[in-house]
PDBQT receptor file of N, H, CA, C and O in Angstrom, charges set to zero:
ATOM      1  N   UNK A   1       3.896 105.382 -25.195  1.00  0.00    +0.000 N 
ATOM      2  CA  UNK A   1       2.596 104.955 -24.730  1.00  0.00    +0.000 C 
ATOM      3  C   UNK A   1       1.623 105.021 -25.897  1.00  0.00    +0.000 C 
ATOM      4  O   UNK A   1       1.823 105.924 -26.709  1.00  0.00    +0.000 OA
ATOM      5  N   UNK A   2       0.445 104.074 -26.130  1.00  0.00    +0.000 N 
ATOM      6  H   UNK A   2       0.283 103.341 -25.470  1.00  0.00    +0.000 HD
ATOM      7  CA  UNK A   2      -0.339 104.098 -26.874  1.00  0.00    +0.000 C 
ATOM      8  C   UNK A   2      -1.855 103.602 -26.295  1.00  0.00    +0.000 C 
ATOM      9  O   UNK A   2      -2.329 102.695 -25.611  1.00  0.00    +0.000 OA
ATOM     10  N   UNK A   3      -2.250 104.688 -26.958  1.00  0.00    +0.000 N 
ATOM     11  H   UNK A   3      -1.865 105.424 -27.514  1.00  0.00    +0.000 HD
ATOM     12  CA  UNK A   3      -3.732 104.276 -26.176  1.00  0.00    +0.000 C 
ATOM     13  C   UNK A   3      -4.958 104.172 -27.638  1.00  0.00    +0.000 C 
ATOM     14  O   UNK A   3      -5.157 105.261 -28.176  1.00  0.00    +0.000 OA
ATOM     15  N   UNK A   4      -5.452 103.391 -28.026  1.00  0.00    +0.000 N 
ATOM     16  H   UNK A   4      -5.290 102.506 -27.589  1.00  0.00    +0.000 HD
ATOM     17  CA  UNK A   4      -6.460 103.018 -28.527  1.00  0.00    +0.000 C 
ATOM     18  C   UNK A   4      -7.875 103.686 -28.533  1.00  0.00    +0.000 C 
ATOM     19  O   UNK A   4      -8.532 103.089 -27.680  1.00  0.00    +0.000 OA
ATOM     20  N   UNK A   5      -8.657 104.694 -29.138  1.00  0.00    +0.000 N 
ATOM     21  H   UNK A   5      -8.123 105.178 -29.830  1.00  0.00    +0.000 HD
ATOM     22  CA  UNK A   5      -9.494 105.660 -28.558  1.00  0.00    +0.000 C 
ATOM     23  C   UNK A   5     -10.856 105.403 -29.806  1.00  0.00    +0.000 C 
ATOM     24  O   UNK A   5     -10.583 105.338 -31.004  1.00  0.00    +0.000 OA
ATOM     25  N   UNK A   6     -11.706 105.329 -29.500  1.00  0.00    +0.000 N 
ATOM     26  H   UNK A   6     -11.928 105.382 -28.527  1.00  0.00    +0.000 HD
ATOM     27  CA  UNK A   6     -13.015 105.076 -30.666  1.00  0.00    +0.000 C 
ATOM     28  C   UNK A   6     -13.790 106.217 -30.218  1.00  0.00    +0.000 C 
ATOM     29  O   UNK A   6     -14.373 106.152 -29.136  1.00  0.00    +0.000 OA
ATOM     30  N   UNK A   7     -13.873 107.578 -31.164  1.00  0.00    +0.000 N 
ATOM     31  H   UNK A   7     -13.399 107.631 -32.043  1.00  0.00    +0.000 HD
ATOM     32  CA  UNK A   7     -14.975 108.524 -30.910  1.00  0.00    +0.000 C 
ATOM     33  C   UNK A   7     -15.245 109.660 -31.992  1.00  0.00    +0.000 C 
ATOM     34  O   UNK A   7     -14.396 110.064 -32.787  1.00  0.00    +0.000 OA
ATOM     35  N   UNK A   8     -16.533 110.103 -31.903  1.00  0.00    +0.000 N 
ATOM     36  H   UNK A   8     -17.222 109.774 -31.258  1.00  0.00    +0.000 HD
ATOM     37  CA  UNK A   8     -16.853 110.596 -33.137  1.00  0.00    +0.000 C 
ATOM     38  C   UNK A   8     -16.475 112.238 -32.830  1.00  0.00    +0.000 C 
ATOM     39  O   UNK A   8     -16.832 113.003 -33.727  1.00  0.00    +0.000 OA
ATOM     40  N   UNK A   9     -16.019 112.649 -32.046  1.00  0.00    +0.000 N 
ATOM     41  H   UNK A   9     -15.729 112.028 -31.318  1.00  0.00    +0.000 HD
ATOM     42  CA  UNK A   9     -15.493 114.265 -31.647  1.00  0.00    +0.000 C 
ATOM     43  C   UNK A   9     -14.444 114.421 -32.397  1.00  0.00    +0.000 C 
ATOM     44  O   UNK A   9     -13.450 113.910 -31.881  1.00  0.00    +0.000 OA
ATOM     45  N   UNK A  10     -14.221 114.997 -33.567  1.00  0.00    +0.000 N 
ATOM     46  H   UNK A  10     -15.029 115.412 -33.986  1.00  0.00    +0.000 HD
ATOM     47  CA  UNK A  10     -13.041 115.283 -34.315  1.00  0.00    +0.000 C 
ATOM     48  C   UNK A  10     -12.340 116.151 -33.444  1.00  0.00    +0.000 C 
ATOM     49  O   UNK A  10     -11.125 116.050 -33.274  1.00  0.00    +0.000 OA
ATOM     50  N   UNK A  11     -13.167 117.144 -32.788  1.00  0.00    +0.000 N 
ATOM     51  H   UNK A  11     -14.154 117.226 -32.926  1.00  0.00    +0.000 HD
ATOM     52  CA  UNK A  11     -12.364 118.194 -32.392  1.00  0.00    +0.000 C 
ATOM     53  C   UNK A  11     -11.872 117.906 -31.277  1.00  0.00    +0.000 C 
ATOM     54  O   UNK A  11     -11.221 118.842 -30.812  1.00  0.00    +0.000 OA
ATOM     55  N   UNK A  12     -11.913 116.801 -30.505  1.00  0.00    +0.000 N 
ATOM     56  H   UNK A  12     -12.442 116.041 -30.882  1.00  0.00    +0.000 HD
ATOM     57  CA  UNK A  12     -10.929 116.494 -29.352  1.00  0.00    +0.000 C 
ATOM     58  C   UNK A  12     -10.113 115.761 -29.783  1.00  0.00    +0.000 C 
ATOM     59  O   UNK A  12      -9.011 115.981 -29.281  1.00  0.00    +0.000 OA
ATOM     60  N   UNK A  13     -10.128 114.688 -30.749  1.00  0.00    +0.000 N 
ATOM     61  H   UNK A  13     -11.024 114.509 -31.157  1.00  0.00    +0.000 HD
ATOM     62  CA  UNK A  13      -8.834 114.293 -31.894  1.00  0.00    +0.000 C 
ATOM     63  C   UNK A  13      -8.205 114.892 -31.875  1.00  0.00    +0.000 C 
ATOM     64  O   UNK A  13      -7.161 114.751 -31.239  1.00  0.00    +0.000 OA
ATOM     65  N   UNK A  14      -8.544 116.037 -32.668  1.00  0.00    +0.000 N 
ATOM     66  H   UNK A  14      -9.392 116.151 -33.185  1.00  0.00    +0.000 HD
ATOM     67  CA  UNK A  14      -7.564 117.509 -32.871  1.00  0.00    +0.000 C 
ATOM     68  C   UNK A  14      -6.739 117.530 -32.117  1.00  0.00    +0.000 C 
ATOM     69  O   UNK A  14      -5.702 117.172 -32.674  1.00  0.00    +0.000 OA
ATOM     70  N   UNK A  15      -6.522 117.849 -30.692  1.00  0.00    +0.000 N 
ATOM     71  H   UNK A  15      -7.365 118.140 -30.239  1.00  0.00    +0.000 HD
ATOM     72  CA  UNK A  15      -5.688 118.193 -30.028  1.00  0.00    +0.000 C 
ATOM     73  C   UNK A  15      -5.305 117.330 -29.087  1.00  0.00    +0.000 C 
ATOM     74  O   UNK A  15      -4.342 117.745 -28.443  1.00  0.00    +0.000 OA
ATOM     75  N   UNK A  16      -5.723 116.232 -28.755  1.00  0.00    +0.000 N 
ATOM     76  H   UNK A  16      -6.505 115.895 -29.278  1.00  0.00    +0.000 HD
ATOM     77  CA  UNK A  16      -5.129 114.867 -27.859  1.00  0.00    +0.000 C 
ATOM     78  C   UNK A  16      -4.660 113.732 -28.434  1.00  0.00    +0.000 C 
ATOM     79  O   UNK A  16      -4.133 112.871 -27.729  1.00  0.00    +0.000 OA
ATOM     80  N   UNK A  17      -4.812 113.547 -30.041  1.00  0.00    +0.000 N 
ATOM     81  H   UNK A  17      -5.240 114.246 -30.614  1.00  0.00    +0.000 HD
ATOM     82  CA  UNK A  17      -3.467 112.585 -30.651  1.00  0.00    +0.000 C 
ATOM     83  C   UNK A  17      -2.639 113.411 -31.511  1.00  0.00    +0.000 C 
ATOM     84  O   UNK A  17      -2.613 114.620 -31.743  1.00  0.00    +0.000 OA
ATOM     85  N   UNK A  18      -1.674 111.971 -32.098  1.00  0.00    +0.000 N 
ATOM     86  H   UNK A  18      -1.695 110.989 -31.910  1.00  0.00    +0.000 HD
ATOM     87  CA  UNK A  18      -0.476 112.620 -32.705  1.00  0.00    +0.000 C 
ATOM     88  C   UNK A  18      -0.848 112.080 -34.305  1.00  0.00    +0.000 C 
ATOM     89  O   UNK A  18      -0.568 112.714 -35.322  1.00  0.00    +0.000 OA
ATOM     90  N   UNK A  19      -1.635 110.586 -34.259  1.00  0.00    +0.000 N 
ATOM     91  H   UNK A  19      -1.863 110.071 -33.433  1.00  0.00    +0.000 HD
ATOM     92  CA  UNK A  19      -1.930 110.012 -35.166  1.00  0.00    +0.000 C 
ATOM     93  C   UNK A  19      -3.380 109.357 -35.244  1.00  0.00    +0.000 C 
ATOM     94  O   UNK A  19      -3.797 108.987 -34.146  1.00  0.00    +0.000 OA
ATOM     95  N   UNK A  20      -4.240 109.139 -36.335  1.00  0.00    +0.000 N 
ATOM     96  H   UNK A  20      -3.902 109.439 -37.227  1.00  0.00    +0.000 HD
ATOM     97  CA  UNK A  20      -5.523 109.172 -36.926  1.00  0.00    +0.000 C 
ATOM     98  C   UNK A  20      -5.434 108.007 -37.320  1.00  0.00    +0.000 C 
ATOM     99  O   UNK A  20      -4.412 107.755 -37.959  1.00  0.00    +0.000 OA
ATOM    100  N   UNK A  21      -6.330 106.990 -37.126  1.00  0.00    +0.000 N 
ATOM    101  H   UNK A  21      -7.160 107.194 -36.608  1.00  0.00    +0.000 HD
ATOM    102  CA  UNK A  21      -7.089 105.902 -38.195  1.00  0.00    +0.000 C 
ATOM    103  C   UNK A  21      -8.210 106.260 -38.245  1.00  0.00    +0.000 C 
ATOM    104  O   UNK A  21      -8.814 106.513 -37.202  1.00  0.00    +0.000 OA
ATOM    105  N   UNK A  22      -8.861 106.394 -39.594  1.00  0.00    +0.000 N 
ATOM    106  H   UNK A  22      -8.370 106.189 -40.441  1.00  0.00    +0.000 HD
ATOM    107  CA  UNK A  22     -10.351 106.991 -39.943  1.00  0.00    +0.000 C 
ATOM    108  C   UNK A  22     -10.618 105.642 -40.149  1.00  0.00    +0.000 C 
ATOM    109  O   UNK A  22      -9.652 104.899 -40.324  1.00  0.00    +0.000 OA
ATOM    110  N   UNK A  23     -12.151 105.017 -40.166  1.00  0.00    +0.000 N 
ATOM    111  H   UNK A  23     -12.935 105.620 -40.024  1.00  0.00    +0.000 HD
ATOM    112  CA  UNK A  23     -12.687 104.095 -40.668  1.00  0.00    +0.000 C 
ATOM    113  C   UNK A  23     -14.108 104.596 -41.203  1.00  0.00    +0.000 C 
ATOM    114  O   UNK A  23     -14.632 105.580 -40.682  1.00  0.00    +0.000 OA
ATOM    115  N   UNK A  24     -14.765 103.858 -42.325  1.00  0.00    +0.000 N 
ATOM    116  H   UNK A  24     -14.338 103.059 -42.748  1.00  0.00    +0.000 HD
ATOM    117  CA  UNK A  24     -16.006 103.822 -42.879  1.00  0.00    +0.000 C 
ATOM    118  C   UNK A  24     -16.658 102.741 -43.328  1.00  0.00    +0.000 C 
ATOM    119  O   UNK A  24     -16.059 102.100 -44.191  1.00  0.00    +0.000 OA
ATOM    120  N   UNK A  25     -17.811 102.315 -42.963  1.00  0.00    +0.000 N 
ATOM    121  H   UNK A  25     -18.298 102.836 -42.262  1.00  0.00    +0.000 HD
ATOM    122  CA  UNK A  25     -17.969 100.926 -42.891  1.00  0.00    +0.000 C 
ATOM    123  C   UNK A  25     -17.309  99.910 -43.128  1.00  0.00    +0.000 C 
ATOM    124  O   UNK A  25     -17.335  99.128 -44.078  1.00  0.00    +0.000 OA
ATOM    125  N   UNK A  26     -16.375  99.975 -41.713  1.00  0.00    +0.000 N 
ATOM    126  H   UNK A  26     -16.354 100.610 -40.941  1.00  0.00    +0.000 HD
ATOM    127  CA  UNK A  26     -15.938  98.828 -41.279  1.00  0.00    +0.000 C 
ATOM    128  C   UNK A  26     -14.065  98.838 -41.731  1.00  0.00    +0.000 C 
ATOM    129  O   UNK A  26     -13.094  98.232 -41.277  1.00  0.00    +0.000 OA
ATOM    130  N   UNK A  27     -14.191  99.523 -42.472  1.00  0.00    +0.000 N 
ATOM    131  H   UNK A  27     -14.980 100.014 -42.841  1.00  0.00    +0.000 HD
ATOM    132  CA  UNK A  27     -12.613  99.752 -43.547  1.00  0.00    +0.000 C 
ATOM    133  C   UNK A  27     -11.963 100.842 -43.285  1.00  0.00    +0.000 C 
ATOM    134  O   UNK A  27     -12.404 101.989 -43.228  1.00  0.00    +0.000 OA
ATOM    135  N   UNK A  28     -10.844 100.440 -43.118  1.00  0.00    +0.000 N 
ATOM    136  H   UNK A  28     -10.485  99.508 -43.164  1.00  0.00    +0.000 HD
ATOM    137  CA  UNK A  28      -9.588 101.564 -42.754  1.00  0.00    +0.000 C 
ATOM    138  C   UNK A  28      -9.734 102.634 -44.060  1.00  0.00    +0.000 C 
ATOM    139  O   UNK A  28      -9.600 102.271 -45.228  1.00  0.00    +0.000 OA
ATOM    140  N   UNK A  29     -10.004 103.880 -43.682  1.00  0.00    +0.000 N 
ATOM    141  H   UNK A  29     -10.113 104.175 -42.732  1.00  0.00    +0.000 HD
ATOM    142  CA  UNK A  29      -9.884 105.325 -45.205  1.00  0.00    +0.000 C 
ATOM    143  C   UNK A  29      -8.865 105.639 -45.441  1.00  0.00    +0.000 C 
ATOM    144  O   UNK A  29      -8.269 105.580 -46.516  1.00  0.00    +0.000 OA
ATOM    145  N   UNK A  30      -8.449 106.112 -44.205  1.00  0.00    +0.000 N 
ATOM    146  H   UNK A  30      -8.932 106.160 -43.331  1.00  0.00    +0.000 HD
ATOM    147  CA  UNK A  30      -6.953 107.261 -43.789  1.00  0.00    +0.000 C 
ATOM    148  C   UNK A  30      -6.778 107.064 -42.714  1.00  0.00    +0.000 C 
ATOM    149  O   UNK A  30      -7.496 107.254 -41.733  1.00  0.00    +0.000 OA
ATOM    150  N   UNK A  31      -5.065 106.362 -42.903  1.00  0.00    +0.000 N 
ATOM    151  H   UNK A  31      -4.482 106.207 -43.701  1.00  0.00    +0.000 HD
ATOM    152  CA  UNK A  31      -4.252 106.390 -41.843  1.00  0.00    +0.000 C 
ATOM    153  C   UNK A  31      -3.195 107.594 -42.088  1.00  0.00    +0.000 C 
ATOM    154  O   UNK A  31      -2.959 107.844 -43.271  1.00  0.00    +0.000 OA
ATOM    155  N   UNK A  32      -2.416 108.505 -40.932  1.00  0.00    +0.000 N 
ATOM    156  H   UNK A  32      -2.608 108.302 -39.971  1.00  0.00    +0.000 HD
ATOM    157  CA  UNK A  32      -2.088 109.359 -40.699  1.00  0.00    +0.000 C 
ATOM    158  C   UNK A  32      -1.684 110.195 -39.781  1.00  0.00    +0.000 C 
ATOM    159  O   UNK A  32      -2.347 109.896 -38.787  1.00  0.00    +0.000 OA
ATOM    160  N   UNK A  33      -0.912 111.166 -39.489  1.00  0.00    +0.000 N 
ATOM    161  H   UNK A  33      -0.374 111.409 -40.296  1.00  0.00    +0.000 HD
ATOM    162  CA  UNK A  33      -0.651 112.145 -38.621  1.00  0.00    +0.000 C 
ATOM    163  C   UNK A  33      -1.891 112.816 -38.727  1.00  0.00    +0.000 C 
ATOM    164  O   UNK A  33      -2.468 113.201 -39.744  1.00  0.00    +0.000 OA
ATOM    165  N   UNK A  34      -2.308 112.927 -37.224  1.00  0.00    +0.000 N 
ATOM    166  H   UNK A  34      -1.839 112.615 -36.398  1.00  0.00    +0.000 HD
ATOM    167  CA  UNK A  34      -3.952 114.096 -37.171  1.00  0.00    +0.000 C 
ATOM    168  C   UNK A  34      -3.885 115.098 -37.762  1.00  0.00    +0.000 C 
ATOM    169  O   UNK A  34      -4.965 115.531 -38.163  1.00  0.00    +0.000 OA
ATOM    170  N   UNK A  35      -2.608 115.925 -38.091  1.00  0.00    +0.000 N 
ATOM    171  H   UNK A  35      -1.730 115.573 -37.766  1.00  0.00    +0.000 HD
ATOM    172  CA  UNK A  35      -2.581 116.963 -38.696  1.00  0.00    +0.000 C 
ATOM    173  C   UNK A  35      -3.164 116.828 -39.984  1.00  0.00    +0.000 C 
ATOM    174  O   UNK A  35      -4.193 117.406 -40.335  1.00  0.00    +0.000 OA
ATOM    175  N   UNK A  36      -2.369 115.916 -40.805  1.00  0.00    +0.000 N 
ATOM    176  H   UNK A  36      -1.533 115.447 -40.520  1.00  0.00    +0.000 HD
ATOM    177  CA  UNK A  36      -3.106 115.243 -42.146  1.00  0.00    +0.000 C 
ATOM    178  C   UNK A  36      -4.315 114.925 -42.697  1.00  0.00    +0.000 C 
ATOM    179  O   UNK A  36      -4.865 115.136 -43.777  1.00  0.00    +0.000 OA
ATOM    180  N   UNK A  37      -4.688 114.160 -41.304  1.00  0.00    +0.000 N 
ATOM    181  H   UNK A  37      -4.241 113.989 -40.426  1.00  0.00    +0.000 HD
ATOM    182  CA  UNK A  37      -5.925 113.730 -41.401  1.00  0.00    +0.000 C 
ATOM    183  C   UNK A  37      -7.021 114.847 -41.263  1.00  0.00    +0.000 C 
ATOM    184  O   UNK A  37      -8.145 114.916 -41.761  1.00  0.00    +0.000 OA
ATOM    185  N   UNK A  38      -6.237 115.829 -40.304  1.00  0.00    +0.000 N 
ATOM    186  H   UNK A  38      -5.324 115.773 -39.899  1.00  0.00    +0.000 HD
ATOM    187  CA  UNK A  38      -8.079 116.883 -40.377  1.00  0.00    +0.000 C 
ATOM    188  C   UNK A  38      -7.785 117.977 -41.218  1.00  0.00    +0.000 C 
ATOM    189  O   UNK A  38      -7.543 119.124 -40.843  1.00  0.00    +0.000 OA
ATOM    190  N   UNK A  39      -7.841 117.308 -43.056  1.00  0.00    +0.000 N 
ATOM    191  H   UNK A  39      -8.037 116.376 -43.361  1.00  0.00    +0.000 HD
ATOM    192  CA  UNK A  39      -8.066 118.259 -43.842  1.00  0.00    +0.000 C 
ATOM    193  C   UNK A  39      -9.370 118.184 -44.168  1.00  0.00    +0.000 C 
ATOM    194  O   UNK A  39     -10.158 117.288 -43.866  1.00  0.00    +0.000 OA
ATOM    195  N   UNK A  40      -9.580 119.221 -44.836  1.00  0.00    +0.000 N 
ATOM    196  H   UNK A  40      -8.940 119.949 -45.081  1.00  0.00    +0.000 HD
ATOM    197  CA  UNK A  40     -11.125 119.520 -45.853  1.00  0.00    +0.000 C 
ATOM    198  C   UNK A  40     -11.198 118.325 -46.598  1.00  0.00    +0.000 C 
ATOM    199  O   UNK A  40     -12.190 117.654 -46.314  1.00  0.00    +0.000 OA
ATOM    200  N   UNK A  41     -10.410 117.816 -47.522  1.00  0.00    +0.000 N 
ATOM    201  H   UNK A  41      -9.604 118.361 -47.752  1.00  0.00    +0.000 HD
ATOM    202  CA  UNK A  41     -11.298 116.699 -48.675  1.00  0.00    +0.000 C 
ATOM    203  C   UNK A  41     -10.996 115.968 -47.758  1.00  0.00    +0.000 C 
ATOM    204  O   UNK A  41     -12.013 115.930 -47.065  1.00  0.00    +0.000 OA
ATOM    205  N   UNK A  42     -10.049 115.196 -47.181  1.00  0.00    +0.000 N 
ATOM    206  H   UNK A  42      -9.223 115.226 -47.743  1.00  0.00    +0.000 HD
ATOM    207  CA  UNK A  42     -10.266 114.042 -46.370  1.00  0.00    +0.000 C 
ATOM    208  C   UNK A  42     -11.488 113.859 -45.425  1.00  0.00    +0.000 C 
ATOM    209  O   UNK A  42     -12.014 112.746 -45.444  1.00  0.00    +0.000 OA
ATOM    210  N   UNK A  43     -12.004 114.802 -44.607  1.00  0.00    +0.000 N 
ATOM    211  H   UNK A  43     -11.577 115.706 -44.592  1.00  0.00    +0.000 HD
ATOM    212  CA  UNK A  43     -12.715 114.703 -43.912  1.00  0.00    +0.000 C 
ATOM    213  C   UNK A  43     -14.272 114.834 -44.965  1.00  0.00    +0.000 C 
ATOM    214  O   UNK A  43     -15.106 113.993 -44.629  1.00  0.00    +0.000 OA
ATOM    215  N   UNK A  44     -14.598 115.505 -45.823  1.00  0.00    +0.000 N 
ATOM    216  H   UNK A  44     -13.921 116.188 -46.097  1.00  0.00    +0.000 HD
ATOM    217  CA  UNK A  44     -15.216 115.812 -46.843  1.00  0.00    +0.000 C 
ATOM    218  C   UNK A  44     -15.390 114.290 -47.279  1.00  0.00    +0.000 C 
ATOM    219  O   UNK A  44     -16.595 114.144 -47.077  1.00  0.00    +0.000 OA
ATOM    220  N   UNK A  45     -15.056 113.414 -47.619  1.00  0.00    +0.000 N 
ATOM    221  H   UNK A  45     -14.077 113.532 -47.783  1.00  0.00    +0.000 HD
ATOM    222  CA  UNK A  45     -14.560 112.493 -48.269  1.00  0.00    +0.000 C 
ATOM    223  C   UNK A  45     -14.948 111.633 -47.540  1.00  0.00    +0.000 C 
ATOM    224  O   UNK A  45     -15.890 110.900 -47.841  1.00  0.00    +0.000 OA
ATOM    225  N   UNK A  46     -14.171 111.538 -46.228  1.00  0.00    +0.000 N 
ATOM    226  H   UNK A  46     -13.406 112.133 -45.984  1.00  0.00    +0.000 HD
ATOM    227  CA  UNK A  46     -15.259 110.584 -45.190  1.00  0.00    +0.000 C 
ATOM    228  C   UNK A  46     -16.647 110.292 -44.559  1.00  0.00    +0.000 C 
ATOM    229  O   UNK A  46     -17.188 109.219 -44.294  1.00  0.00    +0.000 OA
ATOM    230  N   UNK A  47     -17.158 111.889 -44.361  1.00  0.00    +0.000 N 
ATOM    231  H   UNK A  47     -16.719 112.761 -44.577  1.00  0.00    +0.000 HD
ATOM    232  CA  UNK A  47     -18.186 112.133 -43.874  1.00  0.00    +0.000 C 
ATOM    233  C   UNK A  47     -19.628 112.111 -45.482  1.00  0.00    +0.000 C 
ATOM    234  O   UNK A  47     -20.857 112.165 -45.476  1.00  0.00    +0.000 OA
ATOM    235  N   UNK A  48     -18.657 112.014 -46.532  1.00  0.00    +0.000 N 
ATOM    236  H   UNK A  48     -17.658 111.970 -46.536  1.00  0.00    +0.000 HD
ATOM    237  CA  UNK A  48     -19.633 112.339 -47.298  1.00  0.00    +0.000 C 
ATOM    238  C   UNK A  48     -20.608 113.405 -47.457  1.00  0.00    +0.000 C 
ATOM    239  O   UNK A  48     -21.752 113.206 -47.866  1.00  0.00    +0.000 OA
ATOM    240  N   UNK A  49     -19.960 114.978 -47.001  1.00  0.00    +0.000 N 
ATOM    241  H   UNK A  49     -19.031 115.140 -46.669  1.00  0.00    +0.000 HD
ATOM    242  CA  UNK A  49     -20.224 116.062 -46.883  1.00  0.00    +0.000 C 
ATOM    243  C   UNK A  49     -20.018 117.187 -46.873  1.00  0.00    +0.000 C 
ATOM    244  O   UNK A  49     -20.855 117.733 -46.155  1.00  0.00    +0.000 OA
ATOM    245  N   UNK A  50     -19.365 117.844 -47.273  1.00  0.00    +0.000 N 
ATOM    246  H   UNK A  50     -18.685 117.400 -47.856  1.00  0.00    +0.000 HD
ATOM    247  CA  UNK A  50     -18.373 118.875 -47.323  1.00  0.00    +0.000 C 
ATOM    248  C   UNK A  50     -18.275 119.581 -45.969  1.00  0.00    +0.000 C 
ATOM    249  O   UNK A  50     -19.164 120.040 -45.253  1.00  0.00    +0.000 OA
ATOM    250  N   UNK A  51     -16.672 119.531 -45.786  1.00  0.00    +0.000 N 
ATOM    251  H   UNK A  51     -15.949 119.158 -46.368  1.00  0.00    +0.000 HD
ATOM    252  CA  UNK A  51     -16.287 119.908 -44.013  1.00  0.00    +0.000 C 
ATOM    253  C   UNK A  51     -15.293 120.988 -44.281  1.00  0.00    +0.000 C 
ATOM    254  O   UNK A  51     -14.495 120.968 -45.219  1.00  0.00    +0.000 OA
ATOM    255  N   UNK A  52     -15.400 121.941 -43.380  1.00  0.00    +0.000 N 
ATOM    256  H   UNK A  52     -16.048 121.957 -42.618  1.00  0.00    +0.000 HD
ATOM    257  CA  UNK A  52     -14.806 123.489 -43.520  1.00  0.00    +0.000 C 
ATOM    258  C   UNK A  52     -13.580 123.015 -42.674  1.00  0.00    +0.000 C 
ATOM    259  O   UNK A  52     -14.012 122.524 -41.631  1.00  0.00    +0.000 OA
ATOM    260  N   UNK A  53     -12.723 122.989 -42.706  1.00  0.00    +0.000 N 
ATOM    261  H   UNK A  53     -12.372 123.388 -43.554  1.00  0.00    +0.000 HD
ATOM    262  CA  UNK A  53     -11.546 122.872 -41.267  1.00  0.00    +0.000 C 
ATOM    263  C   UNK A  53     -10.551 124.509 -41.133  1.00  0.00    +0.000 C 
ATOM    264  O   UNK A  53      -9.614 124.896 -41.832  1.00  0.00    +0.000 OA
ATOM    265  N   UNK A  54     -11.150 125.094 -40.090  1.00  0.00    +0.000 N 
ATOM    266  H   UNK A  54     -11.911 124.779 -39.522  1.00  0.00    +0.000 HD
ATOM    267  CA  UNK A  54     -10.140 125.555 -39.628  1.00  0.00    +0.000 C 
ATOM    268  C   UNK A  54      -9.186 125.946 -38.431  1.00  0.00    +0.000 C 
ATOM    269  O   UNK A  54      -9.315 125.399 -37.336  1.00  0.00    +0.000 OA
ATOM    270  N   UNK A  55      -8.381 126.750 -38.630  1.00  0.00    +0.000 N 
ATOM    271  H   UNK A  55      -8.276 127.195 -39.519  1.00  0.00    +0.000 HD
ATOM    272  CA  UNK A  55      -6.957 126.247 -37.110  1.00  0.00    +0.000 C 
ATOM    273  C   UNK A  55      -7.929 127.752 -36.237  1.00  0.00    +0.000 C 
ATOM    274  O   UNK A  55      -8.461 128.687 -36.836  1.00  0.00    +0.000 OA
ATOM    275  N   UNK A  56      -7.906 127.622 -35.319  1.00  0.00    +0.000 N 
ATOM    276  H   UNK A  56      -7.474 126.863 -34.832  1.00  0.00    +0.000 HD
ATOM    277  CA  UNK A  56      -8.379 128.221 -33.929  1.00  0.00    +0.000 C 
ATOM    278  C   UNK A  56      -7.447 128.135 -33.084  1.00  0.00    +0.000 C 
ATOM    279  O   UNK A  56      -6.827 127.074 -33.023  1.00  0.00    +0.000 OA
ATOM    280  N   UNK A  57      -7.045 129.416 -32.060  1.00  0.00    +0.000 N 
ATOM    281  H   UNK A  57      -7.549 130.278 -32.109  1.00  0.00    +0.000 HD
ATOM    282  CA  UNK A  57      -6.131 128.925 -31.043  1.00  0.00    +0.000 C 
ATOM    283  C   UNK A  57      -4.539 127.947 -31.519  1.00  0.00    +0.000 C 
ATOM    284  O   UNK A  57      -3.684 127.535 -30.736  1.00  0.00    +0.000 OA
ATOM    285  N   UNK A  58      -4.563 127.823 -32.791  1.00  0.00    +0.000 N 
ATOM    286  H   UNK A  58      -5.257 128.158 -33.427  1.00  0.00    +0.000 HD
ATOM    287  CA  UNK A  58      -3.212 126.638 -33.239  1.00  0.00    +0.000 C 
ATOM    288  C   UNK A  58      -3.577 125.352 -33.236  1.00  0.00    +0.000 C 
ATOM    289  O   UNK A  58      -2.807 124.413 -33.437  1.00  0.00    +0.000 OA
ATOM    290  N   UNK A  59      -4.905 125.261 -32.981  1.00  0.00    +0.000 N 
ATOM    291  H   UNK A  59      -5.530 126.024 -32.818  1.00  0.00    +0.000 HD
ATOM    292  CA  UNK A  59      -5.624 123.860 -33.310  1.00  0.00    +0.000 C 
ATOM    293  C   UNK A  59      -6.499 124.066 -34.969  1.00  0.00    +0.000 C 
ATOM    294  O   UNK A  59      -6.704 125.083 -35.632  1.00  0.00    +0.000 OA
ATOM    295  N   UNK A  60      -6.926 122.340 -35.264  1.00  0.00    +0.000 N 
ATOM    296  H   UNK A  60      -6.760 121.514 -34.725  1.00  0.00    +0.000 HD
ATOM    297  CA  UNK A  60      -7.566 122.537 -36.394  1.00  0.00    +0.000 C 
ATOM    298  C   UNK A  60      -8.741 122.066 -35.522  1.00  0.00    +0.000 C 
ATOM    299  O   UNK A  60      -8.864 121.358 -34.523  1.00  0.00    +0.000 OA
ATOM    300  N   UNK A  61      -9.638 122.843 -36.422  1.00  0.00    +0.000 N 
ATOM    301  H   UNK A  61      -9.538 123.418 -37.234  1.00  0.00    +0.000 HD
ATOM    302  CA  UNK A  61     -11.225 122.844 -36.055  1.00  0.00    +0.000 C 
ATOM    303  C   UNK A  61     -12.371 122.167 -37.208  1.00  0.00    +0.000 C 
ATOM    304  O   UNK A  61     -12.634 122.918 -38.147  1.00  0.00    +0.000 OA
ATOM    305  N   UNK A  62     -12.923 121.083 -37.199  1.00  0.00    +0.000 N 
ATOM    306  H   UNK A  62     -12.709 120.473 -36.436  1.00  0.00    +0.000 HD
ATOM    307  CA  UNK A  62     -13.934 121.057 -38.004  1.00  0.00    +0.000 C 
ATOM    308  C   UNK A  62     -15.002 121.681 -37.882  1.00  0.00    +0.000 C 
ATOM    309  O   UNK A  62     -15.343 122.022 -36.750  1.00  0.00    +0.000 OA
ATOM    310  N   UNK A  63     -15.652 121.934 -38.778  1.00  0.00    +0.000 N 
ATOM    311  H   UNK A  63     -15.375 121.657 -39.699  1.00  0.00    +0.000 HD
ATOM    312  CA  UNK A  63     -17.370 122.317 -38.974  1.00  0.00    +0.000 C 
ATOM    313  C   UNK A  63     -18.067 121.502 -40.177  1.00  0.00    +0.000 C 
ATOM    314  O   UNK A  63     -17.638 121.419 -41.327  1.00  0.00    +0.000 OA
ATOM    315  N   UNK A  64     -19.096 120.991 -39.719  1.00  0.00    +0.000 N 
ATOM    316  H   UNK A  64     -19.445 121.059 -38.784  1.00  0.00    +0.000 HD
ATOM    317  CA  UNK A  64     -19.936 120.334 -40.773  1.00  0.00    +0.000 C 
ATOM    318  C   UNK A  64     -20.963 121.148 -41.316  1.00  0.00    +0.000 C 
ATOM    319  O   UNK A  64     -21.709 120.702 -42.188  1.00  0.00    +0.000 OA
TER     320      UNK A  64
């Protein structure tokens, strides 16, 4: 099954997919396993801000 999802909550990403397409104006960044995708420079990198990620509970967690 695949479901198609557009939203800016990283942290429900986190734990309800398996795989990530990031976009930034308009352009694919990082494609990926979510795991991959919710690192520090990647997300750092996207947001244009430096992002702390860490695992909580066995999930990864952002903070901006």
């Amino acid at each position: 099954l695949t479901v198609v999802m557009a939203t800016h909550d990283l942290n429900a990403v986190s734990h309800i997919t398996t795989h990530t397409a990031m976009l930034k104006k308009g352009s694919f960044v990082h494609v990926s396993t979510t795991r991959e995708a919710m690192q520090s420079a990647v997300l750092s990198r996207l947001y244009d801000t430096p992002v702390d990620v860490f695992v909580h509970n066995g999930r990864q967690v952002a903070l901006f």
